[in-house]
Structure formats: C-alpha cells, structure tokens
C-alpha positions as CSV (number, residue, x, y, z in Angstrom):
1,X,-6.2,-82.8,-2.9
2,X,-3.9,-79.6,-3.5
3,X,-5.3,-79.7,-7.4
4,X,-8.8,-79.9,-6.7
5,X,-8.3,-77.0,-3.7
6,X,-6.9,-74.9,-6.4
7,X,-9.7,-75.7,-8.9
8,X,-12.1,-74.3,-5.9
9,X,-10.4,-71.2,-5.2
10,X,-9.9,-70.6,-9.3
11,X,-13.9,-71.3,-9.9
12,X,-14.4,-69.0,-6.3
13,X,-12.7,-66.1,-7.8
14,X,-14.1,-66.4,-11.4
15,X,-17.4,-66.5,-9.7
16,X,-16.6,-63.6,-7.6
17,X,-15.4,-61.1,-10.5
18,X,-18.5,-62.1,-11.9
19,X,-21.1,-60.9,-9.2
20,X,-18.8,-58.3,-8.9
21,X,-19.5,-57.0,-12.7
22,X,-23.4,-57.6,-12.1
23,X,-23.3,-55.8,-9.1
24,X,-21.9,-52.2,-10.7
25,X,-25.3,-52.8,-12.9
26,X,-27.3,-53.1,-9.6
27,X,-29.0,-49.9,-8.8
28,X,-30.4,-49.9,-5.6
29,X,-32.2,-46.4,-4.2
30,X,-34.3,-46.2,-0.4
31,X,-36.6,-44.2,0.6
32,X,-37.3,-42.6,3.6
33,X,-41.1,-42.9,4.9
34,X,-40.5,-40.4,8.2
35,X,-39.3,-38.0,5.8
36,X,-42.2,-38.1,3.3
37,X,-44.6,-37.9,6.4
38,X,-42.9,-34.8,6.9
39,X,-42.6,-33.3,3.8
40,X,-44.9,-34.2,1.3
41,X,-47.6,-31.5,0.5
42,X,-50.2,-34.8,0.7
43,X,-49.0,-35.4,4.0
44,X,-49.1,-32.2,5.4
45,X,-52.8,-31.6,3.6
46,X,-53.6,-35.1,5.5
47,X,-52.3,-33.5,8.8
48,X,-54.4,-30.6,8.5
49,X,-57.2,-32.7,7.7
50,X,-57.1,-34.3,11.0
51,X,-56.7,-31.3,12.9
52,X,-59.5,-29.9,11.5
53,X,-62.0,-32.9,12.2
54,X,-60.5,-33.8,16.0
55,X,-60.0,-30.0,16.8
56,X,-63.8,-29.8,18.1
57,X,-63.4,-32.7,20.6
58,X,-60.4,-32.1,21.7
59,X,-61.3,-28.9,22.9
60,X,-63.9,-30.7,24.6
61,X,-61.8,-33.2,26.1
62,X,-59.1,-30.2,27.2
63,X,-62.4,-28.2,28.5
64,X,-63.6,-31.0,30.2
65,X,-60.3,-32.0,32.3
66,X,-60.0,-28.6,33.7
67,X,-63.6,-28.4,34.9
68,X,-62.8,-32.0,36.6
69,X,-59.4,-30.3,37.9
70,X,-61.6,-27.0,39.6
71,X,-64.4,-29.8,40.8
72,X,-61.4,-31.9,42.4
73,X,-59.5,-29.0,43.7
74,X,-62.8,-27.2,45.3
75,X,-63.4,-30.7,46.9
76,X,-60.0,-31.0,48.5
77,X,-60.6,-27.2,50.1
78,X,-64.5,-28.3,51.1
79,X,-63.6,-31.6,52.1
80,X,-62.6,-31.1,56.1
81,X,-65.9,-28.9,56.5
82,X,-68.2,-31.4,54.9
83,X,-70.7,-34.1,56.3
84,X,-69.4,-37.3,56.1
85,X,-72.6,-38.2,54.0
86,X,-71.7,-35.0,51.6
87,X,-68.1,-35.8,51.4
88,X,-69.1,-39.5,50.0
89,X,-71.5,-38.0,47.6
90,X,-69.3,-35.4,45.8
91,X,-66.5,-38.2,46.4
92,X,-68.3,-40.6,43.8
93,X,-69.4,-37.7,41.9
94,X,-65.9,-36.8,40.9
95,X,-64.8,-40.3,40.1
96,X,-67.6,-40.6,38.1
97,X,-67.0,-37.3,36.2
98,X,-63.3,-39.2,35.9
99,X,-64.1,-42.3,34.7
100,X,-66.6,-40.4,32.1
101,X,-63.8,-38.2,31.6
102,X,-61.1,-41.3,30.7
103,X,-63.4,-43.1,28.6
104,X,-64.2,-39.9,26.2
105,X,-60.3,-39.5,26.2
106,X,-59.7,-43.2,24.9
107,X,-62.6,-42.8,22.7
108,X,-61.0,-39.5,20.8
109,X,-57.6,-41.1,20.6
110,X,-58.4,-44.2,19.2
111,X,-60.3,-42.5,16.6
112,X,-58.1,-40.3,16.2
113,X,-55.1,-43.3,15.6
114,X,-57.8,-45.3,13.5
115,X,-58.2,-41.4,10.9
116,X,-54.6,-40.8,11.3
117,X,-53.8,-44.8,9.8
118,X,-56.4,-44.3,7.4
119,X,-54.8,-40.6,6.1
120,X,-51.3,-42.0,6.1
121,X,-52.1,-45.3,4.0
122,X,-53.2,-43.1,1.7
123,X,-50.2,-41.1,1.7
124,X,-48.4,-44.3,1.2
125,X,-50.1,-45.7,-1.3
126,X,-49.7,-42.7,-3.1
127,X,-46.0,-42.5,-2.4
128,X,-45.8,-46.5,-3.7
129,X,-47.0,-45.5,-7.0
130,X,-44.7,-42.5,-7.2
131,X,-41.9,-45.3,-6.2
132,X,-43.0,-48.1,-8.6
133,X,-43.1,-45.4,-11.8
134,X,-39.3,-43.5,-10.5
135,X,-38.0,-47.1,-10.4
136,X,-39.5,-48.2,-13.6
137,X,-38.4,-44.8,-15.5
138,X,-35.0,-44.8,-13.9
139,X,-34.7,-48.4,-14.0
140,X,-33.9,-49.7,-10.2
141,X,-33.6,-52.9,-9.3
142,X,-34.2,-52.5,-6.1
143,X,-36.0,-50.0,-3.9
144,X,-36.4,-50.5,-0.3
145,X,-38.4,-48.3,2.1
146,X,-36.2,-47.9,5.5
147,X,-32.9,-49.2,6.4
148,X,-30.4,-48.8,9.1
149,X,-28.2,-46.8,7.0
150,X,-28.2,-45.4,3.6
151,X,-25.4,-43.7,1.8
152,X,-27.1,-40.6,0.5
153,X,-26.1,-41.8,-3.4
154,X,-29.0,-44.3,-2.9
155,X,-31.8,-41.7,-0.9
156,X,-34.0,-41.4,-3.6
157,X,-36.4,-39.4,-0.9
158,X,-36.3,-36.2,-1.7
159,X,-37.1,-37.3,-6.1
160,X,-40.1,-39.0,-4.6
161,X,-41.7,-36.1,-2.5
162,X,-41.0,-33.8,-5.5
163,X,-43.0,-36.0,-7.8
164,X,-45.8,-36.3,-5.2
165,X,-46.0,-32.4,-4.6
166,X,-45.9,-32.3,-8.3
167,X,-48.9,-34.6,-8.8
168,X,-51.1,-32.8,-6.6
C-alpha cells in the first residue's frame, strides 16, 4: 500500500508541474460591460439618442403630474365648501386624471426600457466583435465579460473602448 501511495503522489505532482507550465501560456483578459456603457463614444451616442426621442414625452408626463398635483391640491382647499354631489364629482375626476396619468407613465417607461435594450445590444454586439478580433490578434484564450474580481493585468476594458471609439 505505501508503494502504490507514493506512485500517486509522484504521478500527482508530475501532473501538477504540468498544468502548472500550461497555465503561464494561459492568457486570460475580462472585460468590464458597466464600464463600456459608460465610456464608449457608441454608448454615449446611444444615450443621447434616447434622450432625444423620450425627451418630448417626458416633458409630457412631468407637465402632466404637476397639473394633477395643482388639480389635487385645489381640491383639498375646495373640498370642505363643496356639495357633497360636487365633492364626489371632482373626487372621480382626479382619480381618473390619476389612473390616466399612471398608465401614460408605465407606457413611457416600458418603452423607454424596451429602446434602451434595443440601443445597448447594439452597443454589445459591437463591443463582442471588438472582443472576438483583440482576442484573436492578441491571442487569448479566454475572455470573460464580468467577474467578482479582476487583477488589473487581465482588464482588457479600457483596449476594447479605444478600438470601439476608434471604429466609429
């Protein structure tokens, strides 16, 4: 039993010098996505895009909340003086105005979400290209988009937002 337990740990640490050699030729770079939404000239372009198209409505949306805010606010004052029959009528008014009010607001922002996933896919597909050609040119084995942590020797974030500012 002793020899075959010193056959095992000789073949365990013949195998282990070996990964240990073929993992100094492992080169292993991550990138940071956050960072390229940020930074990138495609992603700020993208971002500007957005603001442009939604700016209109959400004015709209901001103009309408405050004119339900003054109709509220001038109810609360009037309420006390007002006929019961009054006070139920602009009552249902206002929650009406509201409910109107809340359904244009979910309407904007899930539009909004659905434009801003379509504008950042194709930031990241873009990105993906720039990542597939850096690690095909550079020659990693391994490129990984997020992680817990990264030593900065493998962020290769800041190569990949130069080349897509550069292929703009």
């Amino acid at each position: 039993m002793k020899h075959f337990s010193s056959k095992f740990f000789l073949g365990l640490a013949i195998a282990l010098v070996g990964f240990t050699a073929s993992a100094q030729e492992f080169k292993v770079g991550v990138v940071n996505l956050d960072r390229i939404f940020r930074e990138a000239n495609s992603a700020k372009t993208a971002q500007t895009k957005l603001e442009q198209e939604f700016s209109k409505r959400e004015k709209e949306l901001g103009d309408l909340a405050a004119q339900l805010k003054t109709l509220s606010e001038k109810f609360e004052r009037e309420a006390p003086t007002l006929a019961e029959s009054q006070r139920t009528t602009r009552q249902r008014q206002l929650v009406d105005q509201d409910r109107t009010f809340q359904t244009k607001r979910r309407e904007f922002q899930e539009d909004l979400n659905a434009r801003k996933n379509e504008e950042l896919q194709q930031v990241i597909e873009r990105a993906n290209k720039v990542v597939k050609a850096l690690a095909e040119t550079e020659k990693y084995d391994l490129i990984l988009q997020e992680s817990v942590y990264v030593n900065p020797k493998h962020d290769i974030t800041d190569k990949v937002i130069k080349a897509l500012n550069a292929a703009r």
